[in-house]
C-alpha positions as CSV (number, residue, x, y, z in Angstrom):
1,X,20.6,-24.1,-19.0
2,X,20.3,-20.8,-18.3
3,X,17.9,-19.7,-21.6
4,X,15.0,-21.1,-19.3
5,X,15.2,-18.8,-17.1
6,X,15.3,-15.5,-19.8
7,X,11.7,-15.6,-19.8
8,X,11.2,-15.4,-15.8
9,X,13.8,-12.4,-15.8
10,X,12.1,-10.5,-18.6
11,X,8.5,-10.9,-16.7
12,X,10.4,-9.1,-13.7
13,X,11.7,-6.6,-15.7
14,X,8.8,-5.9,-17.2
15,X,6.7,-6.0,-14.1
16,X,9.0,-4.0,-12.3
17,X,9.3,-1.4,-15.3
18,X,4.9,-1.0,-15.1
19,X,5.1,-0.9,-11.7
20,X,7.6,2.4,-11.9
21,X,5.8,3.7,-14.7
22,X,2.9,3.5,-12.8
23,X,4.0,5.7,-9.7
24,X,5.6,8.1,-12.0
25,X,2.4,8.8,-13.6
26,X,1.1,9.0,-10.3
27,X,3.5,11.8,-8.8
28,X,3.7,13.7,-12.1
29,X,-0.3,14.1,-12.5
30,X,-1.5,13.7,-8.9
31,X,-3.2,16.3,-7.0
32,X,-0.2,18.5,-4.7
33,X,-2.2,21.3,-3.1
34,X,-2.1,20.3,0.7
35,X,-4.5,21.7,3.1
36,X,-5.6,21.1,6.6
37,X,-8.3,19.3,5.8
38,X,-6.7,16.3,4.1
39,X,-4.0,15.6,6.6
40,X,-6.3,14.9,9.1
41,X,-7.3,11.2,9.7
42,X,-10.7,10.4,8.7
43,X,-12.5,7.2,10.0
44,X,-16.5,7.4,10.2
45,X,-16.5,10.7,9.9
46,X,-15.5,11.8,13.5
47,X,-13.0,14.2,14.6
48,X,-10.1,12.5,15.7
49,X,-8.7,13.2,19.0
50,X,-5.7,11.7,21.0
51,X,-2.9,9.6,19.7
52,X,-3.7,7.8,16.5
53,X,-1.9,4.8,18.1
54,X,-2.8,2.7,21.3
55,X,-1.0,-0.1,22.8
56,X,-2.4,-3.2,22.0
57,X,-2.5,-6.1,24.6
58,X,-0.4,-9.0,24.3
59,X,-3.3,-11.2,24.5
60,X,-4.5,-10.0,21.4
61,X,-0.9,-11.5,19.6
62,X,-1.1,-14.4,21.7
63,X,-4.1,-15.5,20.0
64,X,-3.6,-14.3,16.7
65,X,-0.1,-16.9,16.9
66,X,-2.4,-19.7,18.0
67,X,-4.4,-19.4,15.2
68,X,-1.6,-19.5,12.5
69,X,-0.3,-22.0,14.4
70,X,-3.4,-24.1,14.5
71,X,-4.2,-23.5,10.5
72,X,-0.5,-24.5,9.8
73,X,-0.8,-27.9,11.9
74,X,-4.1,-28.4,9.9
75,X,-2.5,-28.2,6.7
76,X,-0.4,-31.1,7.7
77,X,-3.5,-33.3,8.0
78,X,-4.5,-32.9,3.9
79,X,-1.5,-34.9,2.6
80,X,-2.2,-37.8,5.0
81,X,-5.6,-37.8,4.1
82,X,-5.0,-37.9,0.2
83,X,-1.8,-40.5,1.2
84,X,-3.8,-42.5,3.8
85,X,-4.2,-45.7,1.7
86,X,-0.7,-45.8,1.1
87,X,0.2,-45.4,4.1
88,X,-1.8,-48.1,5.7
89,X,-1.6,-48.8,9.5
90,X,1.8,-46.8,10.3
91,X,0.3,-43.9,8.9
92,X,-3.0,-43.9,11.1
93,X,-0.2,-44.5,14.1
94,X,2.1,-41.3,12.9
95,X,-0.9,-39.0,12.9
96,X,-2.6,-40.3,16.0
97,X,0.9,-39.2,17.6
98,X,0.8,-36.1,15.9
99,X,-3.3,-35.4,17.3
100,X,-1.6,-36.0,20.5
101,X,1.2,-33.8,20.4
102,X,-1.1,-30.8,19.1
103,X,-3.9,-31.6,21.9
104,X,-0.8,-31.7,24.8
105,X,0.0,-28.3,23.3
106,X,-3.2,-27.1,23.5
107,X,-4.0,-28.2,26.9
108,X,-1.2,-26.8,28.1
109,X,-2.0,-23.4,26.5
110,X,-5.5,-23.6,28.1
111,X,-4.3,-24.2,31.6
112,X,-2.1,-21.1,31.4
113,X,-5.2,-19.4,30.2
114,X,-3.7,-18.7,26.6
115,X,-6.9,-18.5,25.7
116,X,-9.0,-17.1,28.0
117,X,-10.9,-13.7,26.3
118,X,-11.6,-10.9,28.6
């Protein structure tokens, strides 16, 4: 039973062994002369000035979790529609509930202004 599985743990092994062999190589011929210069953030070739970091508003995570959360309940609807002979009448009922539920949600979020973009 467990012979199967040799094959999975030598692909790990082996991955894991390239994967050290590869930072190895990396720290024993990389470049290690530090200077000003490279420690300094670059991004479009301006001078960077403040923090690095800014507080981000909530809104911004709000909507990103409505997204996944709308993709997610999306995925739901590609089994029913390869399965939707089979399931016949009771299956059209079971996702029309479902639609419902995700629009109630949805509403809801609106009202509170979940996704409102200022």
């Amino acid at each position: 039973m467990l012979l199967e599985y040799i094959a999975i743990g030598v692909m790990i092994a082996v991955a894991t062994l390239i994967a050290f062999i590869a930072i190895g190589l990396g720290e024993l011929f990389g470049p290690k002369k530090k200077s000003a210069a490279k420690d300094i953030p670059y991004e479009s070739g301006i001078v960077p000035y403040g923090e690095g970091t800014r507080r981000m508003p909530v809104r911004f995570y709000l909507i990103a979790v409505l997204f996944i959360l709308f993709d997610i309940e999306v995925i739901f609807f590609l089994p029913w529609a390869i399965a939707f002979r089979q399931l016949g009448l009771f299956g059209l009922i079971e996702m029309g509930i479902f639609i419902v539920i995700l629009l109630i949600g949805y509403v809801y979020a609106w009202k509170k202004g979940a996704l409102e973009w200022e």
